[in-house]
C-alpha positions in Angstrom: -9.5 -2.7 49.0 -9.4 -5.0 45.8 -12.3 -3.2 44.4 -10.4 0.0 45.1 -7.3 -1.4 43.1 -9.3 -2.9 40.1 -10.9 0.6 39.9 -7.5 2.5 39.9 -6.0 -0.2 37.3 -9.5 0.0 35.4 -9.1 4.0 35.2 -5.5 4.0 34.6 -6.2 1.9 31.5 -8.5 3.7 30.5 -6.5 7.0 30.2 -3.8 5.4 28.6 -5.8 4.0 25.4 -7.4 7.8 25.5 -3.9 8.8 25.5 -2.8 6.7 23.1 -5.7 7.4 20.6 -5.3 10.5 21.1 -1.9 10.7 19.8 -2.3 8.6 17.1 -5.3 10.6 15.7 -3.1 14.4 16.2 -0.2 12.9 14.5 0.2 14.4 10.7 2.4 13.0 8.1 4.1 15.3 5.8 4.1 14.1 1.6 5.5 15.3 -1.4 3.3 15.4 -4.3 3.1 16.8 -7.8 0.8 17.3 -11.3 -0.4 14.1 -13.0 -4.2 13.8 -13.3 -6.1 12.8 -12.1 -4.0 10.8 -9.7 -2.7 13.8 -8.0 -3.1 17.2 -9.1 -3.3 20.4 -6.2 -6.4 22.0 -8.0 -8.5 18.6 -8.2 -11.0 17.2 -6.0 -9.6 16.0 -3.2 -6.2 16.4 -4.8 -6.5 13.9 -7.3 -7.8 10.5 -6.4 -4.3 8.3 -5.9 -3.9 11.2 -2.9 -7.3 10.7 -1.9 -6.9 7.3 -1.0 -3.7 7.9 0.5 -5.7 10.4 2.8 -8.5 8.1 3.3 -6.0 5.1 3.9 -4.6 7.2 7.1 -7.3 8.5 8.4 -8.7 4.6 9.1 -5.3 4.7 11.3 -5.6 8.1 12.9 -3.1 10.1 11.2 -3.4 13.0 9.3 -1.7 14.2 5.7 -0.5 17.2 4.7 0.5 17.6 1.3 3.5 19.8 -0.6 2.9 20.6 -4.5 6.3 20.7 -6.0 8.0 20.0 -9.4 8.7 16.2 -9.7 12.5 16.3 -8.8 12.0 18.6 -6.5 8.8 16.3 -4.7 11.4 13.5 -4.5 14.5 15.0 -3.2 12.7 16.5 -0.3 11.5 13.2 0.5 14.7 11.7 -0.3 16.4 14.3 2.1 13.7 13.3 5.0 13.1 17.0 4.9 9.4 15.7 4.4 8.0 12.7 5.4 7.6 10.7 1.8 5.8 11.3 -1.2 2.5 10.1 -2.9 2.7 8.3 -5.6 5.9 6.5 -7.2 6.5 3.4 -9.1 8.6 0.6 -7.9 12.7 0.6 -8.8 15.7 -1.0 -7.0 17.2 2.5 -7.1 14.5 4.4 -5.1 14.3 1.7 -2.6 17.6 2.9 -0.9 16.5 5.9 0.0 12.6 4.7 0.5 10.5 1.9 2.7 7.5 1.0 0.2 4.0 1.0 0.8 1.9 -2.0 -0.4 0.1 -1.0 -4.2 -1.9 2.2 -4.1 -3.0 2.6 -7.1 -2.7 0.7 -10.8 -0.7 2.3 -13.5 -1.6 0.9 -17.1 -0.3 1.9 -20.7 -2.1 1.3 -23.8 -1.9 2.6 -27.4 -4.3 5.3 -28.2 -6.3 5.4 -31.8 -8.8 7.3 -33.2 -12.3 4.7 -33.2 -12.8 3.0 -36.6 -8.7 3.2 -37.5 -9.7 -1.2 -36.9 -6.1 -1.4 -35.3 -5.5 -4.6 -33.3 -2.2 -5.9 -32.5 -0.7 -9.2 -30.3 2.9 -8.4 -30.3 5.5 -5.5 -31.3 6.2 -7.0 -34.9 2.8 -6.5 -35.8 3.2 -2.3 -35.7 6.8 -2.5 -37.8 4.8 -0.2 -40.3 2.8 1.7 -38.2 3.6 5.3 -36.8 3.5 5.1 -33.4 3.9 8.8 -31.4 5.2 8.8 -28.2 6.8 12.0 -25.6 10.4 12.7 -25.5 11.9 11.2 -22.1 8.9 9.3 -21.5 9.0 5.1 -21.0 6.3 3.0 -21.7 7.8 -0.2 -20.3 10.7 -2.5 -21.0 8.8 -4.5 -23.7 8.2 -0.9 -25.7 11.5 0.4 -24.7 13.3 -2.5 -26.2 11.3 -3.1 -29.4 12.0 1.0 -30.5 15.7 0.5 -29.7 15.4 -3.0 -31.6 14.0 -1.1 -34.5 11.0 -3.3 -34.3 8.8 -0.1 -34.0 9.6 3.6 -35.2 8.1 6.3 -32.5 7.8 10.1 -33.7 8.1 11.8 -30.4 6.7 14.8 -29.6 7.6 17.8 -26.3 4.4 16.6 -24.1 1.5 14.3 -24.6 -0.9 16.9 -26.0 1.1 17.6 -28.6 1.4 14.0 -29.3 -2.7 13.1 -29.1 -2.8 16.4 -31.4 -0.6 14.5 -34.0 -2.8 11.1 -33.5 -6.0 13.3 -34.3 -4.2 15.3 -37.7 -3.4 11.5 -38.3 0.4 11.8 -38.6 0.3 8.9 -36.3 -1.9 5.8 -35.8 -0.8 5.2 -32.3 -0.2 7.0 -29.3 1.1 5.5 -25.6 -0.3 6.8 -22.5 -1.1 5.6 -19.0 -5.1 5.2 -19.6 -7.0 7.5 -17.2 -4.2 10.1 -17.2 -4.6 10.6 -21.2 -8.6 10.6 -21.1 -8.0 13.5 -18.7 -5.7 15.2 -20.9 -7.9 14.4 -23.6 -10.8 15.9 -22.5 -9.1 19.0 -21.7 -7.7 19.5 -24.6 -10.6 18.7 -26.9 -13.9 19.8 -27.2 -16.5 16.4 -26.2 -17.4 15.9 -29.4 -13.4 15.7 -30.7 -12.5 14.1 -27.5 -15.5 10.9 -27.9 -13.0 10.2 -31.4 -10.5 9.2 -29.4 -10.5 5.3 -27.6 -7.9 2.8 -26.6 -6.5 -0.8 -27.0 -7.6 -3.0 -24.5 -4.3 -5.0 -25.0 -1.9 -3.0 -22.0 1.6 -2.5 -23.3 2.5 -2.1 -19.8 1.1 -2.5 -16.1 2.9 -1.5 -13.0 1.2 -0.6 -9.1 2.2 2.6 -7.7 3.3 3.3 -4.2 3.8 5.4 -1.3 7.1 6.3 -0.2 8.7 6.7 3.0 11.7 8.4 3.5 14.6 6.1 5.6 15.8 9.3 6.7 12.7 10.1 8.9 12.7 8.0 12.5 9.8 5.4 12.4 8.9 6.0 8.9 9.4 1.7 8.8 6.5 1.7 11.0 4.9 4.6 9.7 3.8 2.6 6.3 3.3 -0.5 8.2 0.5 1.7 9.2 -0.3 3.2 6.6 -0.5 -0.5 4.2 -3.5 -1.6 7.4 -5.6 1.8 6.8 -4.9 0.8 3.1 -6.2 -2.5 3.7 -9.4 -1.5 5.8 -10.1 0.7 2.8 -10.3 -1.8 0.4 -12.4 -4.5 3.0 -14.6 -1.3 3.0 -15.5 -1.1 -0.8 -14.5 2.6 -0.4 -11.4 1.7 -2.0 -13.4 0.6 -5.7 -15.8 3.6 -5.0 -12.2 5.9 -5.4 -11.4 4.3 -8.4 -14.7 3.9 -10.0 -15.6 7.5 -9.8 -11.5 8.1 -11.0 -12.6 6.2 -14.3 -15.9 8.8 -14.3 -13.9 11.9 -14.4 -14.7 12.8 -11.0 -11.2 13.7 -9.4 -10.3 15.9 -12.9 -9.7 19.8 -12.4 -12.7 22.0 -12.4 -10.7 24.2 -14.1 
């Protein structure tokens, strides 16, 4: 009779970590997302690779993403709303938290000045570019340090509609400087150029700005709390995996840029 009973428990057991699994790996998270590459892009391999890991980071934990394209405000009202599940990828403010539970860092965001190579520009702190046109986008920031030096009058920034249009004004030399988050303006760079315009073009090492970016989880959408408590151990399996520095290493290649 007691072996009878251990072998009901044992089976019982049994079926309920199959059944538990097995919900786990059918659930599917719904995210906003939108057009930055090569972080995110629809067209891209994998869709960019700040979504791939966010795929990659789930699947370690069973669940499943499905991603929305939208326009940027539109990506993060219908996450704000809870009329999807979040949205991939966002940087950190006391404003968004409100509406959002944060996931651990994703993915780095870093802004450097842009210069044409043998322009032999170094600099160690704003009042060293006083007299040096710096470009910039309209709307854009590049920081608080930036932000408050150009309304400081400490630097002078000739904005332009859209980054291209800005990178186009660093290669005329109109401007010696141009901001940009680092592997999103090689990507734009080599779109826009030819290979033998775009290898003119380098960067600073000096960052004028560094920030992680994040999922978000809507506070609108039951268990979304535990949902990135989740989502931050797949994250951290990923990177104990060394798939994690694969991503981003073949990110700084070109790799996740669109074909098209």
């Amino acid at each position: 009779m007691h072996r009878i009973v251990t072998c009901l428990i044992a089976t019982l057991c049994a079926v309920l970590v199959t059944s538990v699994v097995s919900a786990q790996t059918s659930k599917t998270i719904r995210l906003t997302n939108g057009e930055w590459q090569p972080y995110l892009s629809k067209d891209a391999p994998h869709q960019g690779f700040a979504s791939h890991i966010v795929s990659e980071a789930f699947a370690l934990v069973g669940v499943k993403v499905e991603y929305g394209f939208f326009p940027w405000a539109r990506a993060f009202k219908l996450a704000k709303d809870g009329t999807w599940d979040g949205s991939a990828v966002w940087l950190d403010s006391d404003e968004r938290r409100e509406h959002f539970h944060y996931s651990d860092a994703v993915v780095p965001s870093k802004v450097a000045f842009f210069h044409l190579k043998g322009s032999n520009f170094d600099w160690n702190s704003f009042e060293d570019l006083r007299d040096v046109p710096i470009g910039g986008t309209l709307e854009y920031a590049y920081g608080d340090e930036f932000d408050a030096a150009e309304k400081a009058g400490i630097i002078k920034t000739d904005r332009a509609k859209n980054d291209k249009l800005g990178l186009k004004k660093l290669l005329k030399g109109r401007i010696k400087l141009f901001p940009g988050e680092i592997m999103v303006t090689y990507a734009q760079i080599r779109e826009a150029f030819s290979p033998d315009t775009a290898a003119l073009f380098t960067h600073h090492p000096r960052l004028i700005h560094e920030q992680p970016q994040h999922l978000i989880l809507s506070k609108k959408v039951a268990g979304s709390e535990a949902m990135r408590d989740l989502f931050n151990e797949g994250l951290k399996q990923l990177k104990t995996s060394g798939k994690y520095d694969q991503i981003i290493a073949d990110a700084l290649a070109g790799k996740y840029e669109n074909p098209n």
